[in-house]
C-alpha positions in Angstrom: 45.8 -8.3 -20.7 42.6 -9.6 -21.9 39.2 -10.4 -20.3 39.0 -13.5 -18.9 36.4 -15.6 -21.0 32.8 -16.9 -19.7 31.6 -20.2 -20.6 27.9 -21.4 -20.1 27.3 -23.2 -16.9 26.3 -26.1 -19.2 29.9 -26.2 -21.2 31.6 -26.3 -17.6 30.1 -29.2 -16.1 30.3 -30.9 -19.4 34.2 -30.4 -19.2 34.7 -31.0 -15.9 32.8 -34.3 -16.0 34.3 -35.3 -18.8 38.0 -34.6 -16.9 39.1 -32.4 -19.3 39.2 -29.5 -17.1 39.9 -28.9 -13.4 37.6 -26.5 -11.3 38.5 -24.3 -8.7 36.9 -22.0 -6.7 38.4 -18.8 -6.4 38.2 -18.2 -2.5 40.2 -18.6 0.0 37.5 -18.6 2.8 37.2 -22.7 3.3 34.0 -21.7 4.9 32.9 -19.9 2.1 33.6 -22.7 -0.1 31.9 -25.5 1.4 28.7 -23.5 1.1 29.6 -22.6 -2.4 31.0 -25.8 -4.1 30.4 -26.7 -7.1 30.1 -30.2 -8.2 33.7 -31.8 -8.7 35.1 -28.5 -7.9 38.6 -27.8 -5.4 39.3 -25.4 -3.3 41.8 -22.9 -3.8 43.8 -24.5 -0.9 44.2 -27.9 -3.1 44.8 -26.4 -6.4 47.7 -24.5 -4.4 49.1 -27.6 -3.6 48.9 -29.6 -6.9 49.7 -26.6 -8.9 53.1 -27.2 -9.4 52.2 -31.5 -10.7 49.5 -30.3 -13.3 50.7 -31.2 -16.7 51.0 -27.8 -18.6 47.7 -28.3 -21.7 45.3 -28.9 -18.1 43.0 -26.5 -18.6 41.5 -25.0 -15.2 38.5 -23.2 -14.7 37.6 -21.0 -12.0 34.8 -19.8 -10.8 33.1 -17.2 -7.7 29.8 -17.6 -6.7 
């Protein structure tokens, strides 16, 4: 398996404003993301739910604070 890749905070937001990519945050805790969220960002909750309706090239990012 190979490391998961890092992208600059700059090429992220770029992306994700752009709505190429979708961004989740990786935790669980509701709580913890609320204090944590990134602009335009999901929680893991929602990208649970629409998991299964994302076309297949959607490129997702996620991300821990």
């Amino acid at each position: 398996m190979s490391e998961p890749k890092r992208l600059p905070p700059e090429e992220v937001r770029e992306k994700v404003l752009s709505g190429s990519t979708l961004l989740v945050c990786a935790y669980d805790d509701e709580e913890k993301f609320k204090r944590l969220q990134l602009e335009n960002a999901i929680s893991l909750g929602d990208f649970s739910s629409k998991v299964t309706s994302l076309p297949k090239e959607q490129e997702i990012i996620f991300y821990c604070a």
